[in-house]
CHARMM internal coordinates of N, CA and C (Angstrom, degrees):
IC EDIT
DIST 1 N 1 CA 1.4493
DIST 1 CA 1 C 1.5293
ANGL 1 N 1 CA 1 C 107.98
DIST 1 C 2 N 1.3532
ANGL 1 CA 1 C 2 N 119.14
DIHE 1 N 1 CA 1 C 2 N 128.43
DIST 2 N 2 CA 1.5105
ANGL 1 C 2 N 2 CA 132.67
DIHE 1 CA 1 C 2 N 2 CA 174.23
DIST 2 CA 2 C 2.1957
ANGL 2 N 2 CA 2 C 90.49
DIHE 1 C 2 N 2 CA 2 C -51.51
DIST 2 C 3 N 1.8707
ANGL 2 CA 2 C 3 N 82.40
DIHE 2 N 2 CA 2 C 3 N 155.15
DIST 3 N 3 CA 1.5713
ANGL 2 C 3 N 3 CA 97.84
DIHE 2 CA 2 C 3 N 3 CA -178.90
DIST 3 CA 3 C 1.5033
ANGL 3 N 3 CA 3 C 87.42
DIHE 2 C 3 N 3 CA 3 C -104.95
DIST 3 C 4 N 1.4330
ANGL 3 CA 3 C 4 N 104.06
DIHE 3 N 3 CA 3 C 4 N 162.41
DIST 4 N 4 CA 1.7656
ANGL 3 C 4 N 4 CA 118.34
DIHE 3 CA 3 C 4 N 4 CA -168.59
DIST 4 CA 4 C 1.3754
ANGL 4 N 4 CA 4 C 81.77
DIHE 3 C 4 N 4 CA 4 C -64.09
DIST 4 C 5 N 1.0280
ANGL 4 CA 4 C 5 N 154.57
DIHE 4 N 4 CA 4 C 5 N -22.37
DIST 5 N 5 CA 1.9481
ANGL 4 C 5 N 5 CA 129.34
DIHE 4 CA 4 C 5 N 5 CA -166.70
DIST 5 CA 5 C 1.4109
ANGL 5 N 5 CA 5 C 90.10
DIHE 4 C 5 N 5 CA 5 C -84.12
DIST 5 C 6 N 0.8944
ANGL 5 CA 5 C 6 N 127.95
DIHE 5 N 5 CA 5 C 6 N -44.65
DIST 6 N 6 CA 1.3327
ANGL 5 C 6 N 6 CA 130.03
DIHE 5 CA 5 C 6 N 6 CA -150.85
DIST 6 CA 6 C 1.7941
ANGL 6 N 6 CA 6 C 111.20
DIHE 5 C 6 N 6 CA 6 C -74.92
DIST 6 C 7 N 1.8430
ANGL 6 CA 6 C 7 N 108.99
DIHE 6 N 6 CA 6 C 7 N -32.55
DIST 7 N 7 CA 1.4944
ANGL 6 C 7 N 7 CA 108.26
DIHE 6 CA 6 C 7 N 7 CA 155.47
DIST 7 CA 7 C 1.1688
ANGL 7 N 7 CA 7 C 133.19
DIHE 6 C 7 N 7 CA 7 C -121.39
DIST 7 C 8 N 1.6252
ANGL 7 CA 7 C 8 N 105.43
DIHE 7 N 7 CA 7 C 8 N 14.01
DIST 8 N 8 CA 1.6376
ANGL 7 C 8 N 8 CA 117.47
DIHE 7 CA 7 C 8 N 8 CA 159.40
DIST 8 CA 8 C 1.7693
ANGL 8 N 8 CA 8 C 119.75
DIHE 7 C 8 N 8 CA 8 C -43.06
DIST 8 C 9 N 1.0551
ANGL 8 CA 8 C 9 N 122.25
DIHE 8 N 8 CA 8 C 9 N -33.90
DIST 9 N 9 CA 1.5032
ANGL 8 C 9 N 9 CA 138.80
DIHE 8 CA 8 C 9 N 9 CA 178.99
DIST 9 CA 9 C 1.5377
ANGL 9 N 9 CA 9 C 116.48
DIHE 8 C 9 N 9 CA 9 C -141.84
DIST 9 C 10 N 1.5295
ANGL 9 CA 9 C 10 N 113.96
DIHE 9 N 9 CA 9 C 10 N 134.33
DIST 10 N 10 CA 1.3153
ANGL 9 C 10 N 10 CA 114.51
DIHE 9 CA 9 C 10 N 10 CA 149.14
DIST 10 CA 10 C 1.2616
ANGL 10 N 10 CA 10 C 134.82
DIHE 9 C 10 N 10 CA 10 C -64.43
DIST 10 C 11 N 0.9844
ANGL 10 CA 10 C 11 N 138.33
DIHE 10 N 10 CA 10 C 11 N 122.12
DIST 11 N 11 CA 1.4116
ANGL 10 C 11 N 11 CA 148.25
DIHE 10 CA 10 C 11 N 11 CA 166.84
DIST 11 CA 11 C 1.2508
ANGL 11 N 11 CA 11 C 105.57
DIHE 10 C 11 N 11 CA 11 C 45.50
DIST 11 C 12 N 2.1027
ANGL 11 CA 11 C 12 N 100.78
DIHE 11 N 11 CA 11 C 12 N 51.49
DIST 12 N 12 CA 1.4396
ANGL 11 C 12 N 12 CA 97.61
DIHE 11 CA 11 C 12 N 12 CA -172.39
DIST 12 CA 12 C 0.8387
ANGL 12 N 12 CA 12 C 162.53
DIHE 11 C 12 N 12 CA 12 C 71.84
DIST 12 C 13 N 1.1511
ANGL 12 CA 12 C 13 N 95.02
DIHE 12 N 12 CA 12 C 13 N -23.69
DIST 13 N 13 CA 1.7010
ANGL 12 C 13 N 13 CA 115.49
DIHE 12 CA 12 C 13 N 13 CA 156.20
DIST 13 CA 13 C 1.3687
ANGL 13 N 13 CA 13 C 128.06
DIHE 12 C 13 N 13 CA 13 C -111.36
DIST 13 C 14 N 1.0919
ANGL 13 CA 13 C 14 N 106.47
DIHE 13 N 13 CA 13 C 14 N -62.24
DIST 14 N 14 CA 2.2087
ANGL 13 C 14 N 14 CA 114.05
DIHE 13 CA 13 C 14 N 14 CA -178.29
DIST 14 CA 14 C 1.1818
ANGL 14 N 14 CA 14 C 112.20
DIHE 13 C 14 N 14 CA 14 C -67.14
DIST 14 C 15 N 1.3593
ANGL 14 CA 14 C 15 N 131.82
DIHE 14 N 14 CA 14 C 15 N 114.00
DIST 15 N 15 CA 1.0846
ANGL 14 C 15 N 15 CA 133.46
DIHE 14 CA 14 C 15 N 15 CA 167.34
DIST 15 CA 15 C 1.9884
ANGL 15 N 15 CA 15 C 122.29
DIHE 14 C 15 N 15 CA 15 C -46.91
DIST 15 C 16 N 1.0928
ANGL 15 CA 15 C 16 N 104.50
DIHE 15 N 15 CA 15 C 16 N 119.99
DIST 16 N 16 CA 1.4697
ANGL 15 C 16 N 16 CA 97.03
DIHE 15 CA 15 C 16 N 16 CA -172.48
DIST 16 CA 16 C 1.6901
ANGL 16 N 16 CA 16 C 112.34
DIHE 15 C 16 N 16 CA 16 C -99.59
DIST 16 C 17 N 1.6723
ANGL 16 CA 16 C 17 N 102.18
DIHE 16 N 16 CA 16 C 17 N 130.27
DIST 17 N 17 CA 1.3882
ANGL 16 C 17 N 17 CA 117.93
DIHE 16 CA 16 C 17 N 17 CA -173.26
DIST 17 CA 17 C 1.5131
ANGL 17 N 17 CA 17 C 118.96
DIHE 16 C 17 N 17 CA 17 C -97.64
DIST 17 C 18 N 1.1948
ANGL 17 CA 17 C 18 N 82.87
DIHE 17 N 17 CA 17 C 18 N 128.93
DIST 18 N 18 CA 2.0623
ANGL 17 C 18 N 18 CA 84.22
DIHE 17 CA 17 C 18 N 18 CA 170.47
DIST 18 CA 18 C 1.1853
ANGL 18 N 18 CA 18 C 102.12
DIHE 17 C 18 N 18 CA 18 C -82.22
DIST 18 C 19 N 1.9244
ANGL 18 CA 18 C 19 N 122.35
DIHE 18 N 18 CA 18 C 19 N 128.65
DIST 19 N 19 CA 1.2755
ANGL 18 C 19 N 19 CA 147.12
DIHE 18 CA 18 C 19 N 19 CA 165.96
DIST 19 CA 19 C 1.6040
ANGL 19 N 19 CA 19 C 123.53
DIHE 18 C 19 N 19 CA 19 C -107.02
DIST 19 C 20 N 0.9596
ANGL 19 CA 19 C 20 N 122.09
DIHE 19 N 19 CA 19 C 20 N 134.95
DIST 20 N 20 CA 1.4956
ANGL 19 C 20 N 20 CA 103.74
DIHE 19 CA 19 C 20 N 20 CA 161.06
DIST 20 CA 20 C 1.8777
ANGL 20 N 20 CA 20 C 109.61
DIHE 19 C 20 N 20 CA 20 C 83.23
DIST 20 C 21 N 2.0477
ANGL 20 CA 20 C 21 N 95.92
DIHE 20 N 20 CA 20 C 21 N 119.24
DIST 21 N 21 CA 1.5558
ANGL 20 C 21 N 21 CA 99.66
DIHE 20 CA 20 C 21 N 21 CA -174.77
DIST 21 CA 21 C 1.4714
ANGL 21 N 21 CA 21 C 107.48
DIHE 20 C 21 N 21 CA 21 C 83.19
DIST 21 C 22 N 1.4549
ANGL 21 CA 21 C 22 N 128.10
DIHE 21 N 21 CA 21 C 22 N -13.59
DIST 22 N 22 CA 1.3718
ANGL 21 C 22 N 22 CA 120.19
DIHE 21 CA 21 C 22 N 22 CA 164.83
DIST 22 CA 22 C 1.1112
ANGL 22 N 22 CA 22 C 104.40
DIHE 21 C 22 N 22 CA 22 C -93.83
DIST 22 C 23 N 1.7375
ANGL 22 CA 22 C 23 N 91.09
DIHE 22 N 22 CA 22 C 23 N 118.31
DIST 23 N 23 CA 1.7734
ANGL 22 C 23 N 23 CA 119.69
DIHE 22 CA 22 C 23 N 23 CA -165.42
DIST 23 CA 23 C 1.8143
ANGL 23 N 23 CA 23 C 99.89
DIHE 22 C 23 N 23 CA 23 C -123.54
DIST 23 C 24 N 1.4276
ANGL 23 CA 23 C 24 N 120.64
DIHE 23 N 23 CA 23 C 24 N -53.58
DIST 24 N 24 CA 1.2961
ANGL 23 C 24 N 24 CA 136.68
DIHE 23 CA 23 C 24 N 24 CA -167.14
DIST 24 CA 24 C 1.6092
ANGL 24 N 24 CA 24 C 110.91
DIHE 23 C 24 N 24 CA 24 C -109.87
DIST 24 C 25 N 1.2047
ANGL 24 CA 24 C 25 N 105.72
DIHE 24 N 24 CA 24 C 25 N 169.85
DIST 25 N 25 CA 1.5421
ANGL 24 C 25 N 25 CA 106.24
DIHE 24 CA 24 C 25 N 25 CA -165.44
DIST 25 CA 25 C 1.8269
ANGL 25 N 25 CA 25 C 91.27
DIHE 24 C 25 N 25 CA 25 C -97.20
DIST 25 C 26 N 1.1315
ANGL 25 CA 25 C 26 N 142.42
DIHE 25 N 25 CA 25 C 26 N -7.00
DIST 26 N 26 CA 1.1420
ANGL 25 C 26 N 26 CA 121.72
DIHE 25 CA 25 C 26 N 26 CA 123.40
DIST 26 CA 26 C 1.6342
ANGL 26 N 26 CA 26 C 139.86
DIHE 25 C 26 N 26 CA 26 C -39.39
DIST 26 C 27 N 0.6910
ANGL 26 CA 26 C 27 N 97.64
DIHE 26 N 26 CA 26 C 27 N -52.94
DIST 27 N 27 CA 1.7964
ANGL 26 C 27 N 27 CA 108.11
DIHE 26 CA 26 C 27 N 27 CA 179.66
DIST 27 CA 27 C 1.7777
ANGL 27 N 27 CA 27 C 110.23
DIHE 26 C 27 N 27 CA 27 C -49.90
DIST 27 C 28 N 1.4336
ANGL 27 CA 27 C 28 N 99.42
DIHE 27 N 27 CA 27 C 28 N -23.78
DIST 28 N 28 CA 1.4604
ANGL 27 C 28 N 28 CA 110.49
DIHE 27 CA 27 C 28 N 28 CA -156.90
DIST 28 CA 28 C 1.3812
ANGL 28 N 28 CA 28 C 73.12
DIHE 27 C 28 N 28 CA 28 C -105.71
DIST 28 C 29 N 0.9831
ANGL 28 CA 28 C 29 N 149.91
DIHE 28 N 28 CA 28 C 29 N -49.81
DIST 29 N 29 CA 1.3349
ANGL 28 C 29 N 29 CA 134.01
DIHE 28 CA 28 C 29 N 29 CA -141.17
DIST 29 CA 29 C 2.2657
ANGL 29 N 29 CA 29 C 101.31
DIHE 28 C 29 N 29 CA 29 C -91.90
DIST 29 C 30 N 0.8899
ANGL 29 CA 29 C 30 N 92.42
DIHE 29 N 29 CA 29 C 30 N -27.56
DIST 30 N 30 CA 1.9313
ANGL 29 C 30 N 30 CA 103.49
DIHE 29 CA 29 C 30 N 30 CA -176.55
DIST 30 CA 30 C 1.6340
ANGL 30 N 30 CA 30 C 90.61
DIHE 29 C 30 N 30 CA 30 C -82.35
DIST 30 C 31 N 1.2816
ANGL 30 CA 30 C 31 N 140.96
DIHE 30 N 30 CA 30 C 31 N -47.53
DIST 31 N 31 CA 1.4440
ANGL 30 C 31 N 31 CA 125.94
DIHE 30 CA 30 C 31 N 31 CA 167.96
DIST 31 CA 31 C 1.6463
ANGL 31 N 31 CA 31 C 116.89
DIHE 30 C 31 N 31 CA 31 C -46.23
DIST 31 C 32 N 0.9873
ANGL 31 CA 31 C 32 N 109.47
DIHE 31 N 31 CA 31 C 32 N -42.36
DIST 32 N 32 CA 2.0721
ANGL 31 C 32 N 32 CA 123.98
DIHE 31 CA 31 C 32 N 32 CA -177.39
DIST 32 CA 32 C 1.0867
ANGL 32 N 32 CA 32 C 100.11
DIHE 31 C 32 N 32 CA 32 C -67.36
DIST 32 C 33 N 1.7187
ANGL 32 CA 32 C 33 N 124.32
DIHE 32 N 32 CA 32 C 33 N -55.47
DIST 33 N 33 CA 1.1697
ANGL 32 C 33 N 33 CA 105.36
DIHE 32 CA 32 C 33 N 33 CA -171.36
DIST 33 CA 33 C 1.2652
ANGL 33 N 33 CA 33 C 111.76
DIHE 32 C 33 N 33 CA 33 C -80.10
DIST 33 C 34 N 1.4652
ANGL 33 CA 33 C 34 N 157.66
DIHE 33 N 33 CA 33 C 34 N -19.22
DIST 34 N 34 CA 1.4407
ANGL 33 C 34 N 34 CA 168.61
DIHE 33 CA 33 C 34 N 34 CA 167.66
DIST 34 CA 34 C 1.9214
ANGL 34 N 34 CA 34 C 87.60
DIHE 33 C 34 N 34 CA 34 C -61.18
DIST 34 C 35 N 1.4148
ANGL 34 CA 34 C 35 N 122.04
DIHE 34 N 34 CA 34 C 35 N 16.82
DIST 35 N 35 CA 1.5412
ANGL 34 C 35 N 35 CA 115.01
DIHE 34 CA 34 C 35 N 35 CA 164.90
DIST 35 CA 35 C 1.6918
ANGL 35 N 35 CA 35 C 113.69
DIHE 34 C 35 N 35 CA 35 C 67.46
DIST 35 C 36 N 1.5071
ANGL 35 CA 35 C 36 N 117.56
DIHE 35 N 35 CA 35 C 36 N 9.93
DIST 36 N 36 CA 1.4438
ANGL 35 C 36 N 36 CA 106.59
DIHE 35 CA 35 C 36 N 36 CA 163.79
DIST 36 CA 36 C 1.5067
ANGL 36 N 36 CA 36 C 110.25
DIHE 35 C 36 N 36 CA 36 C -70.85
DIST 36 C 37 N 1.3526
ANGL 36 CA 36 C 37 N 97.69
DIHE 36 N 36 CA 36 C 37 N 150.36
DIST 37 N 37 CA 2.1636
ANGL 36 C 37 N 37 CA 106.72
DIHE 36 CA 36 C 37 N 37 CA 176.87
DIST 37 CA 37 C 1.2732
ANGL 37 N 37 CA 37 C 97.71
DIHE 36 C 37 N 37 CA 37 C -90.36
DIST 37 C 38 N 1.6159
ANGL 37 CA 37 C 38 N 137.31
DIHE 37 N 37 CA 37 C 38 N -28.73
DIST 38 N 38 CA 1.2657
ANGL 37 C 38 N 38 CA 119.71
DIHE 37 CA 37 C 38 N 38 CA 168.57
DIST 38 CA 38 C 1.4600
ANGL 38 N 38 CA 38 C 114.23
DIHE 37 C 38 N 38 CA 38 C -137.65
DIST 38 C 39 N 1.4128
ANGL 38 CA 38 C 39 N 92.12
DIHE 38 N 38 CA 38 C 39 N 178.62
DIST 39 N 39 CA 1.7629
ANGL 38 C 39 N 39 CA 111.21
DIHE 38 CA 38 C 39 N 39 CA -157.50
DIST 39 CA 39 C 1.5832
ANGL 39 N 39 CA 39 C 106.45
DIHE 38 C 39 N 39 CA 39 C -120.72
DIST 39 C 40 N 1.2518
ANGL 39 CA 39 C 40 N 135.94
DIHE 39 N 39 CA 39 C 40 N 117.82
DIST 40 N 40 CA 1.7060
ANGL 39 C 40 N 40 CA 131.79
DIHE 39 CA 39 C 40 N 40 CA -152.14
DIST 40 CA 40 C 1.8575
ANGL 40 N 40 CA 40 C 91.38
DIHE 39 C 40 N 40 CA 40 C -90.77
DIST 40 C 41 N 1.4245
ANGL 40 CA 40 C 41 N 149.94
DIHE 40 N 40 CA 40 C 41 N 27.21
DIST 41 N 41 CA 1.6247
ANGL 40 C 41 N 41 CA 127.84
DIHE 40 CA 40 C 41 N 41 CA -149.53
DIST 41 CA 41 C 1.7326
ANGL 41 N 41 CA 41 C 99.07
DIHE 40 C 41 N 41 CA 41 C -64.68
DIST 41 C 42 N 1.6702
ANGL 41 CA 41 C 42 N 103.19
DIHE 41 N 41 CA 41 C 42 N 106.51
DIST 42 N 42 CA 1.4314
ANGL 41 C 42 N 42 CA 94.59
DIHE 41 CA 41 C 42 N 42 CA 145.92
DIST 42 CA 42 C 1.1371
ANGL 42 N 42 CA 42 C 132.56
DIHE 41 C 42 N 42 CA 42 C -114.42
DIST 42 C 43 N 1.4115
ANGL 42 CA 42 C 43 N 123.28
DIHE 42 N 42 CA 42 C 43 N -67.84
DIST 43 N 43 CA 1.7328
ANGL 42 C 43 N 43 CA 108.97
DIHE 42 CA 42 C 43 N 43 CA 163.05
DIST 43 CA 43 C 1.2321
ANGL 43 N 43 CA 43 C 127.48
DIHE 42 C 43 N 43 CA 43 C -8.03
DIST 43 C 44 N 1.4417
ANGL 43 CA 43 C 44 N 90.16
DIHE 43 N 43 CA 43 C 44 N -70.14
DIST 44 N 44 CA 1.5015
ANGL 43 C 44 N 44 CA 112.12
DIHE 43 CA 43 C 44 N 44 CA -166.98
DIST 44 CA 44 C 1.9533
ANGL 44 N 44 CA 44 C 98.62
DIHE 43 C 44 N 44 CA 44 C -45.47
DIST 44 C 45 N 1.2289
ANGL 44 CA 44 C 45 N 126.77
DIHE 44 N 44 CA 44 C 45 N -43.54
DIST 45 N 45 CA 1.5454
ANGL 44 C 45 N 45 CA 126.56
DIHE 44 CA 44 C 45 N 45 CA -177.11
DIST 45 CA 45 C 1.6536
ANGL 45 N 45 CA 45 C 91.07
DIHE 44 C 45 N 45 CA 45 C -57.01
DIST 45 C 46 N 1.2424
ANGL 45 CA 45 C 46 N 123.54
DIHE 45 N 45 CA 45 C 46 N -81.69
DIST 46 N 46 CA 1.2697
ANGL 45 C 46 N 46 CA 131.90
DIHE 45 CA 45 C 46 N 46 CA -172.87
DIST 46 CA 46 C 1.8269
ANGL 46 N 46 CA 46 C 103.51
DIHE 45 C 46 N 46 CA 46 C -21.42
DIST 46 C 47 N 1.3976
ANGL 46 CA 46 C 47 N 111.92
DIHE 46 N 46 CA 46 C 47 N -74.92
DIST 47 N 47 CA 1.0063
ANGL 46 C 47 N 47 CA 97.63
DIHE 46 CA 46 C 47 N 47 CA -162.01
DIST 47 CA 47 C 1.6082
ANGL 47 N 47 CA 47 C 115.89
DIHE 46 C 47 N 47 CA 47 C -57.39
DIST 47 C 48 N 1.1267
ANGL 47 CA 47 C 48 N 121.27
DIHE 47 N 47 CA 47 C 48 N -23.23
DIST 48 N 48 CA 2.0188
ANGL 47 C 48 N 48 CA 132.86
DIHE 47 CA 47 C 48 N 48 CA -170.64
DIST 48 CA 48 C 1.4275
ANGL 48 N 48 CA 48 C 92.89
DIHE 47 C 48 N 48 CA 48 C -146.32
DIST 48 C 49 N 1.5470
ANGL 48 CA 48 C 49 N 108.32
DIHE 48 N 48 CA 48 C 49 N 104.85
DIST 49 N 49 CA 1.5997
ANGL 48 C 49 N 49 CA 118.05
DIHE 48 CA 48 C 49 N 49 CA 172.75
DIST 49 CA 49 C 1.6355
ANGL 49 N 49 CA 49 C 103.37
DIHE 48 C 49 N 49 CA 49 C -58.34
DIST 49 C 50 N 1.2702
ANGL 49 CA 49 C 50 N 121.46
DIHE 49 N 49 CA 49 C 50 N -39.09
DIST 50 N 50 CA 1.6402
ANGL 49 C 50 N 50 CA 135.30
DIHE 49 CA 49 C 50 N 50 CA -166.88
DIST 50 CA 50 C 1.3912
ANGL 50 N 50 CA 50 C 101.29
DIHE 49 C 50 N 50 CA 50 C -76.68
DIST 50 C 51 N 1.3294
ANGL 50 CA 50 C 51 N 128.03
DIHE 50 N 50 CA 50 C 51 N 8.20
DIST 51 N 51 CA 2.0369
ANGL 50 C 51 N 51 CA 121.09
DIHE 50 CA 50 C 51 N 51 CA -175.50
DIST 51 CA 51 C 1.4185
ANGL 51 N 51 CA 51 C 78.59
DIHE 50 C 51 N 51 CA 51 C -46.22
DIST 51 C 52 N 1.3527
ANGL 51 CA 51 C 52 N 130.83
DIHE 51 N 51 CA 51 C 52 N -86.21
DIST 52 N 52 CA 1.3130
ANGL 51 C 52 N 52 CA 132.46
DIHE 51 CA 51 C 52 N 52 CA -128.05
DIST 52 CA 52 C 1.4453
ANGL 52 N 52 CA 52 C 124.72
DIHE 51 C 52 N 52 CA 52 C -45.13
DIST 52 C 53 N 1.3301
ANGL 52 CA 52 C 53 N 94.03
DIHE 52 N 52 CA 52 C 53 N -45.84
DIST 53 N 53 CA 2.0756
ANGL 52 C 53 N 53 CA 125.80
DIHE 52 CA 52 C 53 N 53 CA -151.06
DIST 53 CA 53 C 2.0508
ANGL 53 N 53 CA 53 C 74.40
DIHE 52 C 53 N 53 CA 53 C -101.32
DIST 53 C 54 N 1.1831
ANGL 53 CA 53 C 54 N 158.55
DIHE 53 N 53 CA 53 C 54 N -66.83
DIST 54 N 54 CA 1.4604
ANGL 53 C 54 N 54 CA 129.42
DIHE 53 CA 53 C 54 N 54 CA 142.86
DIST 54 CA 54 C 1.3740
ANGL 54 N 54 CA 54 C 135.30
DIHE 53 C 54 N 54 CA 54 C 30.58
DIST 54 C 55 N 1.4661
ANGL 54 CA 54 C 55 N 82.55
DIHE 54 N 54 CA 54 C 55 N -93.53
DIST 55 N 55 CA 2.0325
ANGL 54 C 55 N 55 CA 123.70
DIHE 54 CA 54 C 55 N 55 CA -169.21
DIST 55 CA 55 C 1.7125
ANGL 55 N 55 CA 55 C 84.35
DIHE 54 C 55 N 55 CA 55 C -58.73
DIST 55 C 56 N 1.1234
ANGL 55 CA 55 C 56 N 110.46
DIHE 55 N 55 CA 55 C 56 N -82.71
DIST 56 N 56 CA 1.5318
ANGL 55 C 56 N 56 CA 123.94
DIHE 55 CA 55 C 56 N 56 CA 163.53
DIST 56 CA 56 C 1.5486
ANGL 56 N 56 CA 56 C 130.12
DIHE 55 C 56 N 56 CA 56 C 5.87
DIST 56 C 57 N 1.3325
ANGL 56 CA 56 C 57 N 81.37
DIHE 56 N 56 CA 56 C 57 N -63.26
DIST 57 N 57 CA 1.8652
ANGL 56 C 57 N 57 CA 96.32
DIHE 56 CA 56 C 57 N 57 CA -168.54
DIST 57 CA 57 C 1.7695
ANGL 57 N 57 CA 57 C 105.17
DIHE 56 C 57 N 57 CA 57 C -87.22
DIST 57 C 58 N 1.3694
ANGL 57 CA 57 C 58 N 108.91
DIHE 57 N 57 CA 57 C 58 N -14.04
DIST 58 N 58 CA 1.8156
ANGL 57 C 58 N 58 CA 118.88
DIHE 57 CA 57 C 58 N 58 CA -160.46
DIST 58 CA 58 C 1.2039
ANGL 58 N 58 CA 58 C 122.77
DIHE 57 C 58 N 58 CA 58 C 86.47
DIST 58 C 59 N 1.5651
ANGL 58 CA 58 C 59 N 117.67
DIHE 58 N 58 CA 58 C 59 N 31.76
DIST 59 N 59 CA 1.2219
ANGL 58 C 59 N 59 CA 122.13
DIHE 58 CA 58 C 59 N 59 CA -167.94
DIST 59 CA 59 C 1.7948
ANGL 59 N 59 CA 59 C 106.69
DIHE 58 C 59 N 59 CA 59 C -108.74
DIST 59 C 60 N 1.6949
ANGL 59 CA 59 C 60 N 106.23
DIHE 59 N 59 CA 59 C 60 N 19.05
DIST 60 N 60 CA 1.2324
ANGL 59 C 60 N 60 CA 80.72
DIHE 59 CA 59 C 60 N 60 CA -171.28
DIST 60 CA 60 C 1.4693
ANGL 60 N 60 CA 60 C 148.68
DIHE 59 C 60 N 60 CA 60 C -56.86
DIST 60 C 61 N 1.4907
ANGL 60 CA 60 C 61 N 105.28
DIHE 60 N 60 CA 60 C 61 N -16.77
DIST 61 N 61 CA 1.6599
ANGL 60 C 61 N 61 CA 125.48
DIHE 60 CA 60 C 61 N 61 CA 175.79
DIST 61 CA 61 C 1.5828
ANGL 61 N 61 CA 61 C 98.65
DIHE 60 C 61 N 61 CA 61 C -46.27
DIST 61 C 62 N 1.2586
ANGL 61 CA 61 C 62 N 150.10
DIHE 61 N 61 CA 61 C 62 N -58.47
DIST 62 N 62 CA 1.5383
ANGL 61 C 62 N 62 CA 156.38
DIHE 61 CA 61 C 62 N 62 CA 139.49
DIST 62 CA 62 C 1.7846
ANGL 62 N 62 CA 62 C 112.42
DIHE 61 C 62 N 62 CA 62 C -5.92
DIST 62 C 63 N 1.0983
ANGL 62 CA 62 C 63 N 115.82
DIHE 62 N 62 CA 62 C 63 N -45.96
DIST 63 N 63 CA 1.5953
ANGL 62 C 63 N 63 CA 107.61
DIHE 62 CA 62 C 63 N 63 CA -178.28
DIST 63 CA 63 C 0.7595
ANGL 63 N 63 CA 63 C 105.03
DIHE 62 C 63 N 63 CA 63 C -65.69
DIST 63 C 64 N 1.6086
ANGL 63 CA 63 C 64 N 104.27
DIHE 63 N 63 CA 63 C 64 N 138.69
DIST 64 N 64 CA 1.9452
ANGL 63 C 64 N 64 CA 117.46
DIHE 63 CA 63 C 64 N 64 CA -174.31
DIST 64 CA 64 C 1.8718
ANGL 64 N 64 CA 64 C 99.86
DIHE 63 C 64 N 64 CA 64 C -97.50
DIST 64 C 65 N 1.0672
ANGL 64 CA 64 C 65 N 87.74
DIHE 64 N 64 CA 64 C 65 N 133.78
DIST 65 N 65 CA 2.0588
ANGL 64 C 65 N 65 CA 89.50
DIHE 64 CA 64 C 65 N 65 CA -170.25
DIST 65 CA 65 C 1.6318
ANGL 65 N 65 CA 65 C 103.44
DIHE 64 C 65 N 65 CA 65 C -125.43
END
COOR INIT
IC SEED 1 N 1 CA 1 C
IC BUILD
């Protein structure tokens, strides 16, 4: 398995994003720690405009998934 330096950026420069299958504030949280700088949530917004301000506050038991 690549070390977070190693897929924190593309070719050094572009920050590389985890997309896709982030549904739960787990999902988001196992991409961060595997050293991505960002997190893609779309569905997951659609289905619960509030994921964020949620995830956020410690409310995740509340996000609708």
């Amino acid at each position: 398995m690549p070390s977070a330096p190693d897929i924190e950026r593309a070719n050094g420069k572009a920050p590389v994003m985890a997309a896709g299958s982030i549904i739960t504030p787990d999902d988001a949280l196992k991409a961060v720690e595997l050293g991505l700088p960002l997190v893609a949530i779309g569905h997951a917004l659609i289905m619960d405009p509030n994921w964020v301000e949620k995830v956020a506050n410690g409310r995740e038991a509340e996000v609708d998934s």
